[in-house]
Rosetta silent file (secondary structure, phi, psi, omega in degrees, C-alpha in Angstrom):
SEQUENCE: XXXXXXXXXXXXXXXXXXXXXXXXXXXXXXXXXXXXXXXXXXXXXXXXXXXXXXXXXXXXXXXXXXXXXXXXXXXXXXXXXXXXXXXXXXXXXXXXXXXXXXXXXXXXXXXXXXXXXXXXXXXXXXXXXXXXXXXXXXXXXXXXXXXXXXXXXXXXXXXXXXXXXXXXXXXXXXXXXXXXXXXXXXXXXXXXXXXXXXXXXXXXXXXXXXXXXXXXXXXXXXXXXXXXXXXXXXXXXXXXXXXXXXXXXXXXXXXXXXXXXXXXXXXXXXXXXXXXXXXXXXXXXXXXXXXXXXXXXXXXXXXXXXXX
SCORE:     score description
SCORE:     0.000 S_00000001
   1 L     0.000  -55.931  169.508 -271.733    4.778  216.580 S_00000001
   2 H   -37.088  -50.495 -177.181 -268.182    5.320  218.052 S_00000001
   3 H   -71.213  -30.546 -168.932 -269.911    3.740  221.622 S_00000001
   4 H   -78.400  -36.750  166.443 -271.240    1.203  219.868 S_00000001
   5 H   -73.298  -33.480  139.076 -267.728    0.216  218.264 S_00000001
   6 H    -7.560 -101.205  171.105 -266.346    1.101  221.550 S_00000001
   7 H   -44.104  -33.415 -173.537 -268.079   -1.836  223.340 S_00000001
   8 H   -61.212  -56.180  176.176 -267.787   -4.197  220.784 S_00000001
   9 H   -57.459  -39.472  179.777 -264.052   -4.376  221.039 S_00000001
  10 H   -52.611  -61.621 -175.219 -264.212   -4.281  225.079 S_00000001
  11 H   -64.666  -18.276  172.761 -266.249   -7.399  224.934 S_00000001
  12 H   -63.375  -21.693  165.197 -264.013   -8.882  221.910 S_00000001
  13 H   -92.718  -22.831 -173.584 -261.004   -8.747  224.978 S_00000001
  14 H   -75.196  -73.761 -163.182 -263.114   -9.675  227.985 S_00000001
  15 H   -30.053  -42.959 -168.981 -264.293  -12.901  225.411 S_00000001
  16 H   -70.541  -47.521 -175.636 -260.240  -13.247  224.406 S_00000001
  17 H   -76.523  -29.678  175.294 -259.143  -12.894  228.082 S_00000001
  18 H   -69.223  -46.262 -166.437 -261.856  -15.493  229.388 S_00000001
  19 H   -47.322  -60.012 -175.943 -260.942  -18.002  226.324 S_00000001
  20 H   -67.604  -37.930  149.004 -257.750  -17.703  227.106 S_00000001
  21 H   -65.960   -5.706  173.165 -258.123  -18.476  230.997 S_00000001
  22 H   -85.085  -63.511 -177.806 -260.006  -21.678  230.163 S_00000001
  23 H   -30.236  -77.157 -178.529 -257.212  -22.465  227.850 S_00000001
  24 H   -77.150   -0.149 -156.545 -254.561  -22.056  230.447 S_00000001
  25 H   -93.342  -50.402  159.336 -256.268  -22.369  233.401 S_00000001
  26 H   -40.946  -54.728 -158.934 -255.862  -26.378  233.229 S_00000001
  27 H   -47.116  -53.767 -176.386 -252.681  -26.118  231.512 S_00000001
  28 H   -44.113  -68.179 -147.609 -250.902  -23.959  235.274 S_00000001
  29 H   -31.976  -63.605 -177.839 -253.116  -26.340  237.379 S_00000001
  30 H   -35.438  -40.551 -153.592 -251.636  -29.445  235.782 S_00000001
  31 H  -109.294  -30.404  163.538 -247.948  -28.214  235.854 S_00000001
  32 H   -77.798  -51.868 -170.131 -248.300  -26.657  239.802 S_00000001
  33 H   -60.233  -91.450 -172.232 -250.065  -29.986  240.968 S_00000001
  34 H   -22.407  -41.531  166.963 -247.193  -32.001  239.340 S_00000001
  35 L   -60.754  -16.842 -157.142 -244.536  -30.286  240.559 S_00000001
  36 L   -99.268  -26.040  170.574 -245.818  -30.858  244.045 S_00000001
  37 L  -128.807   78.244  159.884 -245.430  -34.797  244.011 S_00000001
  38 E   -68.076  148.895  158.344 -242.183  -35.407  242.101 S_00000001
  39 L   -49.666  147.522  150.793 -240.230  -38.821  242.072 S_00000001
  40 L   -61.989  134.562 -173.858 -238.318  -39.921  244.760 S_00000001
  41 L  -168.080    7.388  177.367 -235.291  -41.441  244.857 S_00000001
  42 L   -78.538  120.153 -156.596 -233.395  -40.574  248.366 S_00000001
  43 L   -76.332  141.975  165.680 -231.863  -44.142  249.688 S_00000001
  44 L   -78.859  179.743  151.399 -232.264  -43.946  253.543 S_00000001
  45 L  -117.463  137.897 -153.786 -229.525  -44.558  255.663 S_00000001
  46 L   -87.464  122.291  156.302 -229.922  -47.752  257.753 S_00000001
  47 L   -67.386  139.904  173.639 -228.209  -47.338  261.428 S_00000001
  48 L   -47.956  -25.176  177.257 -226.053  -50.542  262.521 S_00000001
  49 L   -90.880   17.075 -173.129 -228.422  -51.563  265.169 S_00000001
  50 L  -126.469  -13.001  163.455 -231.288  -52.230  263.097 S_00000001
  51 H   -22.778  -30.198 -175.551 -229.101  -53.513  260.316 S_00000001
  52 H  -103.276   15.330  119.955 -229.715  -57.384  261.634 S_00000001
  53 H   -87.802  -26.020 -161.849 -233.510  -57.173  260.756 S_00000001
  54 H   -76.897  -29.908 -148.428 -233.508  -54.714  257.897 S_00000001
  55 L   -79.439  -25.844  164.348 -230.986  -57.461  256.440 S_00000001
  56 L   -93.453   16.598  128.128 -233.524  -60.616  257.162 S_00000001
  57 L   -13.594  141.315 -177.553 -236.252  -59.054  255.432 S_00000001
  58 L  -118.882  172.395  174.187 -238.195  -60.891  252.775 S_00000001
  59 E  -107.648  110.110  177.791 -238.923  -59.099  249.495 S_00000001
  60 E  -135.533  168.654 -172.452 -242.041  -58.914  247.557 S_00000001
  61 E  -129.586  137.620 -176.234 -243.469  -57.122  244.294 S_00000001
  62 E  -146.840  124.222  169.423 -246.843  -56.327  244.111 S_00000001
  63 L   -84.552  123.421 -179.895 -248.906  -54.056  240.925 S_00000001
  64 L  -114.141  105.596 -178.799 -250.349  -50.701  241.560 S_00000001
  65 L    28.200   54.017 -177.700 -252.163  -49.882  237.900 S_00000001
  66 L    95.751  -15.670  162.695 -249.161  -51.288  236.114 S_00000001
  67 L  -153.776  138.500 -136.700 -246.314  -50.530  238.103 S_00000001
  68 L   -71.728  114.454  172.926 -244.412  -52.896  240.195 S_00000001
  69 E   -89.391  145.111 -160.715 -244.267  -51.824  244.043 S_00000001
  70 E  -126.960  151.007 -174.973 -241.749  -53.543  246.109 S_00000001
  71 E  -127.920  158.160  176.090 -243.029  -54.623  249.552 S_00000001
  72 E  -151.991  154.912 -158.791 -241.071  -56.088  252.367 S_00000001
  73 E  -130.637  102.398  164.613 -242.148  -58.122  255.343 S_00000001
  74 E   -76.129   99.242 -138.801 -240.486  -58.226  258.584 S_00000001
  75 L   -95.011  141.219  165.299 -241.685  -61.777  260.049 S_00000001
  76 L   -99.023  153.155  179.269 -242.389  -62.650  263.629 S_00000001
  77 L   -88.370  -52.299 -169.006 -242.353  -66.071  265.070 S_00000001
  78 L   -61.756  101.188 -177.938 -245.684  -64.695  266.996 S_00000001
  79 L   -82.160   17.612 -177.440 -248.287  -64.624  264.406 S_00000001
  80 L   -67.650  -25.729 -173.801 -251.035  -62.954  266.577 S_00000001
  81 E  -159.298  158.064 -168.557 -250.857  -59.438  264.349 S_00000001
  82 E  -131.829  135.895 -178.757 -249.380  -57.975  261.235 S_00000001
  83 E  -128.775  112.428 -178.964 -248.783  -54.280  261.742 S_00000001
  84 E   -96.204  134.801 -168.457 -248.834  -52.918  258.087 S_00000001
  85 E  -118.106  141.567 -149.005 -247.033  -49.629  257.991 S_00000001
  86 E  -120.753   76.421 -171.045 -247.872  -46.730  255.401 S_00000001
  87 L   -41.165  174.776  162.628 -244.755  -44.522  255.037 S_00000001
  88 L   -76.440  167.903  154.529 -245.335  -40.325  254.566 S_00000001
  89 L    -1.578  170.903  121.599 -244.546  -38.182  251.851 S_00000001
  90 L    35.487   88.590 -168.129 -241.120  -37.928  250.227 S_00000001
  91 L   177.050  121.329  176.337 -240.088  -40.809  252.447 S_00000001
  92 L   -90.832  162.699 -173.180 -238.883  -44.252  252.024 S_00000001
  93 L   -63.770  -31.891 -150.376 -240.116  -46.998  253.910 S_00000001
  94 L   -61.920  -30.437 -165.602 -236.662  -47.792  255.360 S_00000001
  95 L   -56.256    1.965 -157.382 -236.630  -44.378  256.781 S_00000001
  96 L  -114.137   20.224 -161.843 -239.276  -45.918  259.414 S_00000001
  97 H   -54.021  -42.931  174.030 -236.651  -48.627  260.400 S_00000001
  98 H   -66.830  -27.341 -177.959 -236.688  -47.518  264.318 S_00000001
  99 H   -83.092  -26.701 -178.859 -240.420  -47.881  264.496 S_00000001
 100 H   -57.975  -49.185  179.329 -240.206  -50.794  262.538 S_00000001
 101 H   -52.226  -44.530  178.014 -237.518  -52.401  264.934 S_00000001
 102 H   -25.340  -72.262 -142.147 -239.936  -50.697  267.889 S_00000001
 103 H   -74.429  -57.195 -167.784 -243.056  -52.965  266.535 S_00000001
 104 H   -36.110  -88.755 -155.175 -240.788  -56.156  265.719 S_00000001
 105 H   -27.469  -28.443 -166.433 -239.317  -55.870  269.280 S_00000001
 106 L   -94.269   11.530  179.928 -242.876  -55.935  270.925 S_00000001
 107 L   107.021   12.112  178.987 -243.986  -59.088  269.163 S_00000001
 108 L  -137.131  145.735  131.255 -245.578  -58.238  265.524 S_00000001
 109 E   -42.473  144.612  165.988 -244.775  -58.394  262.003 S_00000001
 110 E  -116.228  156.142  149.008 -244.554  -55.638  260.008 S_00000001
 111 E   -92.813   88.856  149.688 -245.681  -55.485  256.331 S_00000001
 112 E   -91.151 -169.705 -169.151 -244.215  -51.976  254.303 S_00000001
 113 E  -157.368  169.525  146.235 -244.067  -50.677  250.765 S_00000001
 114 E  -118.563  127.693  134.916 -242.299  -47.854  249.315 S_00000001
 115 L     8.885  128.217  132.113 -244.955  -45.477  247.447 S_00000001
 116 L    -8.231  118.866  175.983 -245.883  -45.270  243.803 S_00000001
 117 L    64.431   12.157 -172.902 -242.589  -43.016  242.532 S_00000001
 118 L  -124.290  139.871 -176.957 -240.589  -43.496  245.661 S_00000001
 119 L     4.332  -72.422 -168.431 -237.141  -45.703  245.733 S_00000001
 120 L  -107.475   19.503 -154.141 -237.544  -48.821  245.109 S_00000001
 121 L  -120.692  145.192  172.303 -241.125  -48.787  243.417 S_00000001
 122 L  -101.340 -166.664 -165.506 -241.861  -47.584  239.942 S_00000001
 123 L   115.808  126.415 -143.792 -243.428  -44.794  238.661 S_00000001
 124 L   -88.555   -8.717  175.155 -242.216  -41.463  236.803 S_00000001
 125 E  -168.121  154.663 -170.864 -244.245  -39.633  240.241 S_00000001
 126 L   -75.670  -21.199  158.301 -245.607  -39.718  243.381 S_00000001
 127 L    57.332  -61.137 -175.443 -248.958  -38.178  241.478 S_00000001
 128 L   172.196  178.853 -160.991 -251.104  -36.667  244.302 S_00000001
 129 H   -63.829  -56.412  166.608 -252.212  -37.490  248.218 S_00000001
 130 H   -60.561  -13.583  171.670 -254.214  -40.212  246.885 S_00000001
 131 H   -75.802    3.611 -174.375 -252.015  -42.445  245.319 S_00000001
 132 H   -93.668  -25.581 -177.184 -250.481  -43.490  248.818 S_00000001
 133 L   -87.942  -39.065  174.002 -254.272  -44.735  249.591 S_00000001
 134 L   -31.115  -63.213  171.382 -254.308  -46.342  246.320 S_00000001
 135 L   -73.094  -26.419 -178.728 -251.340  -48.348  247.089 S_00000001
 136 H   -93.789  -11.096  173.485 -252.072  -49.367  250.650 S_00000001
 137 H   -77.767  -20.303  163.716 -255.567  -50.355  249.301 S_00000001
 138 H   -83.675  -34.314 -170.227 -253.484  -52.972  246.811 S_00000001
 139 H   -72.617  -47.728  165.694 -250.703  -53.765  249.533 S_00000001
 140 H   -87.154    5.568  159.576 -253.709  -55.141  251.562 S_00000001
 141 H   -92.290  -15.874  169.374 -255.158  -56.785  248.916 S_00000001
 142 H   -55.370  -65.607  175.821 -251.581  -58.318  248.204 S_00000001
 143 H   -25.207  -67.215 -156.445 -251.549  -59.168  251.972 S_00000001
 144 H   -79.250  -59.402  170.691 -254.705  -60.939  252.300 S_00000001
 145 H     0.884  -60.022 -156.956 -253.957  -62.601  248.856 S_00000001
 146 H   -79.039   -3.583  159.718 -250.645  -64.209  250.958 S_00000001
 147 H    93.164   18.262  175.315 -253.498  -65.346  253.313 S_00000001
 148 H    78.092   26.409  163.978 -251.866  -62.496  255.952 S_00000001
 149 H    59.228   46.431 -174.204 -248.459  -64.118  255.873 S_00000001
 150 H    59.833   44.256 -168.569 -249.916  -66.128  258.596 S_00000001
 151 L  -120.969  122.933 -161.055 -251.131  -63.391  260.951 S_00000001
 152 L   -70.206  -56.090 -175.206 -254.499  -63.834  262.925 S_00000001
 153 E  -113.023 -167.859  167.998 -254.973  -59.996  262.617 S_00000001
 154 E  -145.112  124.375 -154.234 -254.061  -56.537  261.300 S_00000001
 155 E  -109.071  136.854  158.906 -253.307  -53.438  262.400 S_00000001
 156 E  -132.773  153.851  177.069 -252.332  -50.387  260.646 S_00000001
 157 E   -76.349   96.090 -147.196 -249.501  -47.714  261.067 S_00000001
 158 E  -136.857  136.016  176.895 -249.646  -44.466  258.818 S_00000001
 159 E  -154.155  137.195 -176.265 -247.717  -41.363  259.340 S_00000001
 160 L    55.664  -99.258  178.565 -248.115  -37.889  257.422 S_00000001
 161 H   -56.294  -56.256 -174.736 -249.395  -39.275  253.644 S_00000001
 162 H   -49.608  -41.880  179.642 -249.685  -42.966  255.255 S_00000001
 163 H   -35.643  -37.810 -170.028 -251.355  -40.789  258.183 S_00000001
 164 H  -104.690  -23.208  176.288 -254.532  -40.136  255.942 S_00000001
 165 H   -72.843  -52.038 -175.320 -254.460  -43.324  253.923 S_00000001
 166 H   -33.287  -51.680 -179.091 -254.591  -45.453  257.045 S_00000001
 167 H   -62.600  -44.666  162.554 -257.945  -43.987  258.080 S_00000001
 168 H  -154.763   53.834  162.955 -259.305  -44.313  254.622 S_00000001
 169 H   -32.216  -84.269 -142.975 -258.134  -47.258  253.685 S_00000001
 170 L   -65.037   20.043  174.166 -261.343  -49.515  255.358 S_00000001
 171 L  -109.099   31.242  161.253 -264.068  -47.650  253.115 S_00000001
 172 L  -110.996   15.810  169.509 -262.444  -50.333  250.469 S_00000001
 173 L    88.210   39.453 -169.169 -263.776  -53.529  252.275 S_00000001
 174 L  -130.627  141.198 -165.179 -260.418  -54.670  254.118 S_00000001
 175 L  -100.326   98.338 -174.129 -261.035  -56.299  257.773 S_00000001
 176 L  -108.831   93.367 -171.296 -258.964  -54.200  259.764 S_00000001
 177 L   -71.828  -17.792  178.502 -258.524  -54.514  263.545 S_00000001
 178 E  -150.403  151.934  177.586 -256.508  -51.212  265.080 S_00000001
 179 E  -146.201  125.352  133.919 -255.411  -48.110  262.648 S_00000001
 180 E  -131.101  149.534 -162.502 -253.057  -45.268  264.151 S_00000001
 181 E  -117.469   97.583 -173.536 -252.733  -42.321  262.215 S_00000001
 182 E   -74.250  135.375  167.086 -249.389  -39.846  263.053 S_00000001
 183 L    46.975   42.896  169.597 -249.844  -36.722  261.304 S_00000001
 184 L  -107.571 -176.812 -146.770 -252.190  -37.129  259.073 S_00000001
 185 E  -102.207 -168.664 -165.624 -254.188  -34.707  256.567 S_00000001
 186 L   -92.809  -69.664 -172.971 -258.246  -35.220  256.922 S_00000001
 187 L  -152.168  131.452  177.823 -258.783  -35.507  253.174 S_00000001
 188 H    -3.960  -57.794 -179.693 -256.674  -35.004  249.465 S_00000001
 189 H   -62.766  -66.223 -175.901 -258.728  -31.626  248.663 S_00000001
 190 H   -33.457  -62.342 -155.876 -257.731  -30.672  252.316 S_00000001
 191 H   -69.255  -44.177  166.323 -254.124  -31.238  251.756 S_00000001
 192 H   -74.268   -6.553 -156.036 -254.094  -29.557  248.617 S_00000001
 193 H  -122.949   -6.959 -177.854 -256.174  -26.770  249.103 S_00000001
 194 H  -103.435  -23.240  164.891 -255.145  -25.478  252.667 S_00000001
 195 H   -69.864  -28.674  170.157 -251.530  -24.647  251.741 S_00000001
 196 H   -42.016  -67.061  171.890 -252.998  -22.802  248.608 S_00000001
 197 H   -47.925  -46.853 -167.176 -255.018  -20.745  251.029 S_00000001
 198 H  -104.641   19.824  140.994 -252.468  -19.602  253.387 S_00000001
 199 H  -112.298    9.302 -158.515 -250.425  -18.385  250.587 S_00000001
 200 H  -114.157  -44.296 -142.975 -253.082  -17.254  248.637 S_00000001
 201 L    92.304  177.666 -177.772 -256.084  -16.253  250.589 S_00000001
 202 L   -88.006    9.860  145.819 -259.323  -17.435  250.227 S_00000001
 203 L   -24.519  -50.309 -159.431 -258.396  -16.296  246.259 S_00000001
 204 H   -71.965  -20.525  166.478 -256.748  -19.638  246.042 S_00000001
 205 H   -42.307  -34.689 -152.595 -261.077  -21.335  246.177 S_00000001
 206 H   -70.592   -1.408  174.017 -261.301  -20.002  242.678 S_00000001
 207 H  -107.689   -1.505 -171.012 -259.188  -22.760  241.668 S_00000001
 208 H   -58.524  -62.273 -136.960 -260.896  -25.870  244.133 S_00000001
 209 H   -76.482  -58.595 -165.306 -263.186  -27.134  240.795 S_00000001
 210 H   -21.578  -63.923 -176.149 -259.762  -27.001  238.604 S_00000001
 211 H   -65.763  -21.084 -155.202 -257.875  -28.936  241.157 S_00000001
 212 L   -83.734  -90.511  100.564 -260.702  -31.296  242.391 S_00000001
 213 L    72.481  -23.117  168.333 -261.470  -32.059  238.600 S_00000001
 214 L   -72.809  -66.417 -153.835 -257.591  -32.681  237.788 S_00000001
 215 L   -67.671  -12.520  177.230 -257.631  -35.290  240.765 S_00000001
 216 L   -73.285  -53.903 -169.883 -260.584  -36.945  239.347 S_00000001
 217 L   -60.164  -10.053 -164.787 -259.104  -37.312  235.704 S_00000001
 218 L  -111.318    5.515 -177.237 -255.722  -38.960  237.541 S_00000001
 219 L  -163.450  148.740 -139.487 -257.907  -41.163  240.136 S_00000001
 220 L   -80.461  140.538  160.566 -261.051  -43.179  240.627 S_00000001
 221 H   -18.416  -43.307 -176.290 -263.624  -41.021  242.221 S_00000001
 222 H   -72.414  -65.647 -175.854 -263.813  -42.715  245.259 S_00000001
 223 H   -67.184  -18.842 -174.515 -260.521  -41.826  246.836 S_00000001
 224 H   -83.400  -12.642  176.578 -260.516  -38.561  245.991 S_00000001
 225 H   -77.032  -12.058 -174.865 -263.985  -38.325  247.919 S_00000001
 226 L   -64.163  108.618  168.608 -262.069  -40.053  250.564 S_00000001
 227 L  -111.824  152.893  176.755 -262.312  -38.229  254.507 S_00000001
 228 H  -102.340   -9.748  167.149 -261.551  -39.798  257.376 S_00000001
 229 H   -58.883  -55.858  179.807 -264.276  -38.430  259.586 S_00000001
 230 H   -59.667  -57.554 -158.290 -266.522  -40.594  257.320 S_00000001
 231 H   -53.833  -58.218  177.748 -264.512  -43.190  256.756 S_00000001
 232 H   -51.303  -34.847  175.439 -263.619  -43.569  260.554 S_00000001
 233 H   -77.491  -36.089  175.147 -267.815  -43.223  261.536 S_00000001
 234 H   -65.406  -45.523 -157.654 -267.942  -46.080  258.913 S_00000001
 235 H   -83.661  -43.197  161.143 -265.374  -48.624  259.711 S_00000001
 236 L    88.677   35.175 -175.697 -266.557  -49.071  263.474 S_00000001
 237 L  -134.580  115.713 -175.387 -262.557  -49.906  264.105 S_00000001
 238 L    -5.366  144.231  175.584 -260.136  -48.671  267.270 S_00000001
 239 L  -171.989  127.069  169.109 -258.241  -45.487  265.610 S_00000001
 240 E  -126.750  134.764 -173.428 -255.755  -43.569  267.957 S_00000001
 241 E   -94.367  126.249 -156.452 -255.231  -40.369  266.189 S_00000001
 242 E  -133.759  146.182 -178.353 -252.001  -38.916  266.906 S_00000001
 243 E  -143.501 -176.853 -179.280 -250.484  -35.405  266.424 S_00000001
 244 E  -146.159  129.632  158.179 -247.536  -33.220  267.436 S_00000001
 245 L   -34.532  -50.167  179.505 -248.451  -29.766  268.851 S_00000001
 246 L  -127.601   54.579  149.107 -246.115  -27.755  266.936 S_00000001
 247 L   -53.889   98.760 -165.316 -246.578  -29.519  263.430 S_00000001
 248 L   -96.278    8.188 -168.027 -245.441  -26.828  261.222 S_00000001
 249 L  -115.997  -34.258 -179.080 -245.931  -29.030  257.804 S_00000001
 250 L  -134.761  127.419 -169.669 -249.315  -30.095  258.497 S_00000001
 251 L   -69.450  118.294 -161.374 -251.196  -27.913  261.074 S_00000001
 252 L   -32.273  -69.420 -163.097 -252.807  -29.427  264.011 S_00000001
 253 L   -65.105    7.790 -178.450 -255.541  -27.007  264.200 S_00000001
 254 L  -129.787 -108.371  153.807 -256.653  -26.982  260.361 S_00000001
 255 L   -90.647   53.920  149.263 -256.640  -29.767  258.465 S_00000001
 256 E  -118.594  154.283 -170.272 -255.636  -32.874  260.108 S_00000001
 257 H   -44.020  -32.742  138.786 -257.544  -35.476  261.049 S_00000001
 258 H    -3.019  -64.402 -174.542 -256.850  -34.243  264.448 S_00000001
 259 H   -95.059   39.844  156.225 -258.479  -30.869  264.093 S_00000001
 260 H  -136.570   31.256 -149.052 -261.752  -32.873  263.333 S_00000001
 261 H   -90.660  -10.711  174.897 -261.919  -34.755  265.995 S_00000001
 262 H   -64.779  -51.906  164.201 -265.139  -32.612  267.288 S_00000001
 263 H   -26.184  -74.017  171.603 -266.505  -34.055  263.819 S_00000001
 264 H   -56.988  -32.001 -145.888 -265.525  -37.527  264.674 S_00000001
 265 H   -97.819  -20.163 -171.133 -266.546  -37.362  268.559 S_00000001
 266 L   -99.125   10.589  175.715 -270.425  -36.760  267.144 S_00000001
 267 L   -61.699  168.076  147.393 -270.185  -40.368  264.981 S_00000001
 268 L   -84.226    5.339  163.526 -271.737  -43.316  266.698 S_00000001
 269 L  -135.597   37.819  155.235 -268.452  -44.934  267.626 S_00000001
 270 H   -25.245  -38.536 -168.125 -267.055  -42.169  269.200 S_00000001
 271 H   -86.615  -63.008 -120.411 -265.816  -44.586  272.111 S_00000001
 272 H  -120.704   33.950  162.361 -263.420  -46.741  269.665 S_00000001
 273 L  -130.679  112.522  179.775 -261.692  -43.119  268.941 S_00000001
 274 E  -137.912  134.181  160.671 -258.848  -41.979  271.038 S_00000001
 275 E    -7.428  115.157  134.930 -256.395  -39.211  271.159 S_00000001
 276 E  -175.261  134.353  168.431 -252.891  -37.415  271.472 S_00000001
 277 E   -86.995  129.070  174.726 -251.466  -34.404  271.444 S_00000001
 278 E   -99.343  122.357 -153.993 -247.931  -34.854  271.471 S_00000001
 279 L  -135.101    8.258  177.820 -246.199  -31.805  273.206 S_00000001
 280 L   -70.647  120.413  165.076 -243.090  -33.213  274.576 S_00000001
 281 L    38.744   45.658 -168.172 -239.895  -30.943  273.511 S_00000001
 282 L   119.002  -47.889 -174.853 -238.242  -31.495  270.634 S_00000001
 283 L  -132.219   48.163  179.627 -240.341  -34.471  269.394 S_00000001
 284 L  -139.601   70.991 -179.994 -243.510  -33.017  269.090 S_00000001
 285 L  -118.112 -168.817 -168.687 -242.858  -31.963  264.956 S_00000001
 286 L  -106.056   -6.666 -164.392 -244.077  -33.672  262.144 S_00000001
 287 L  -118.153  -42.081  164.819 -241.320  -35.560  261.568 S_00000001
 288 H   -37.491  -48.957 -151.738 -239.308  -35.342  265.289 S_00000001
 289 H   -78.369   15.761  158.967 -242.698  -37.108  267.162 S_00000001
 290 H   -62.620  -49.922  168.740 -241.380  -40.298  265.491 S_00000001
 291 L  -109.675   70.074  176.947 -238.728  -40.471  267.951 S_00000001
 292 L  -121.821  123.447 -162.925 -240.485  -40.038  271.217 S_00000001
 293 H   -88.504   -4.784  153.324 -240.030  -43.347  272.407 S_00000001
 294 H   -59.971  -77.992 -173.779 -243.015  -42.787  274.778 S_00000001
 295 H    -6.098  -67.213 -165.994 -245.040  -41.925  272.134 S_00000001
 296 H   -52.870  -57.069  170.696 -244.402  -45.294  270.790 S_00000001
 297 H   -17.375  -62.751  177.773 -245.002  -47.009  274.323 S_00000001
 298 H   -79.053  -16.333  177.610 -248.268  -45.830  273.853 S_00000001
 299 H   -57.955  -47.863  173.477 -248.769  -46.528  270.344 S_00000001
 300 H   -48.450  -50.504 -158.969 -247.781  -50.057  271.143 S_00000001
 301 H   -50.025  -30.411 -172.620 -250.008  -50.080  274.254 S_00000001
 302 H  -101.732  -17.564  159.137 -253.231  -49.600  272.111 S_00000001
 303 H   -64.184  -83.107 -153.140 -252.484  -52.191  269.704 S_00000001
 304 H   -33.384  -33.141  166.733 -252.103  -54.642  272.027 S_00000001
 305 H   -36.481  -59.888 -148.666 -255.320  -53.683  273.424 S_00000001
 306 L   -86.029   -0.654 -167.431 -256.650  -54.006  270.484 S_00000001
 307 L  -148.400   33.719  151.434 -255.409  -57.260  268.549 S_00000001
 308 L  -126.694    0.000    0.000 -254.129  -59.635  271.574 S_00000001
């Protein structure tokens, strides 16, 4: 009788302690995921030599699910390509001003945004990996809307968040002629789920349906399903994939679109996918390979293949 009362009470706390992890088990998720894409709000600062383009900028506002994204278009007299560029992370566009001048200088428009929850854009947060695809998936339907600001084509530029949107943007129907991708993650669960792991262990799975299941309730299915091996096998479109060797924020070798490139190589347009590891010194970081002005050389070099 005692064993019998015995158990009964064991299972009334295993029942209390599971109850209670369903209960809370959402509640953590919600409040660690949030914490991880807070608003933005650091102004860059604009160097004097790029100051005489940043300052002839046009301005435009464009709505991402109710709130107003500010876009800004640095115009070319050469209308052969529009290079639309997809800041990172924590990042403003302006921060991208030398690559911007970079692209100008060679002959293109550029087309940016600042981000859902980032400086000059509203939004109470930057909300999750996907909401950067979200937005460049409106920002080109704003684009073609302006009839491509007069631009025969379009190419796009993505680096770290922008890195992963760029790639998979084009499973949303947008006629896209060149994509490079700096540092970008593969796919959303990847981004979220591989820092978990290397502070967690492979512990930190027991939380993948929580998290994948969060990202659903804050964003249409489809992007959160969004990879760039598929996306990239789909779209049939030039993509030079670009990485820096000793990328400590997002690792070559794990998940970035990089480290799938085996993945990628066994598609059927394997030939309209090309490479680089960036290993020079200094500028081969996640943030650093931004000013390797080779780098860029070549970045340029493969648009122009691809859109003159």
């Amino acid at each position: 009788m005692k064993t019998s009362k015995r158990s009964k009470i064991i299972i009334r706390i295993i029942l209390i302690f599971i109850i209670l992890n369903i209960i809370a088990c959402p509640i953590i998720t919600k409040i660690i995921y949030d914490s991880m894409f807070p608003r933005y709000d650091k102004a860059a600062d604009i160097a004097q030599e790029y100051m005489p383009l940043y300052e002839s900028r046009a301005s435009y506002d464009f709505d991402v699910e109710g709130n107003t994204l500010k876009g800004y278009l640095y115009d070319s007299d050469d209308k052969t390509a529009l290079i639309v560029l997809a800041p990172g992370f924590n990042a403003s566009c302006d921060e991208y001003m030398p690559q911007i001048q970079k692209f100008h200088d060679a002959g293109y428009g550029v087309f940016t945004f600042d981000t859902t929850g980032s400086c000059t854009s509203e939004g109470k947060s930057s909300r999750g990996f996907e909401q950067e695809l979200v937005d460049l998936d409106k920002a080109l339907n704003f684009v073609e809307d302006q009839g491509k600001f007069g631009y025969g084509k379009i190419a796009l530029f993505g680096h770290s968040r922008g890195g992963y949107s760029v790639c998979n943007v084009t499973l949303f129907g947008h006629d896209i002629d060149a994509i490079v991708s700096v540092g970008g993650i593969n796919s959303a669960m990847e981004g979220i789920m591989e820092p978990a792991v290397d502070m967690m262990g492979k512990f930190a799975y027991a939380n993948y349906p929580m998290l994948y299941l969060y990202q659903i309730i804050l964003f249409d299915k489809d992007y959160v399903d969004a990879d760039a091996v598929d996306a990239i096998d789909k779209a049939a479109v030039p993509t030079l994939i670009v990485h820096g060797a000793n990328d400590e924020k997002i690792s070559v070798d794990d998940y970035s679109v990089y480290s799938h490139q085996d993945e990628i190589e066994k598609t059927d347009t394997n030939d309209e996918v090309d490479y680089i590891l960036n290993t020079t010194p200094g500028k081969d970081g996640h943030v650093d390979i931004l000013t390797d002005d080779a780098l860029l050389d070549q970045i340029i070099s493969f648009i122009d293949q691809n859109v003159r």
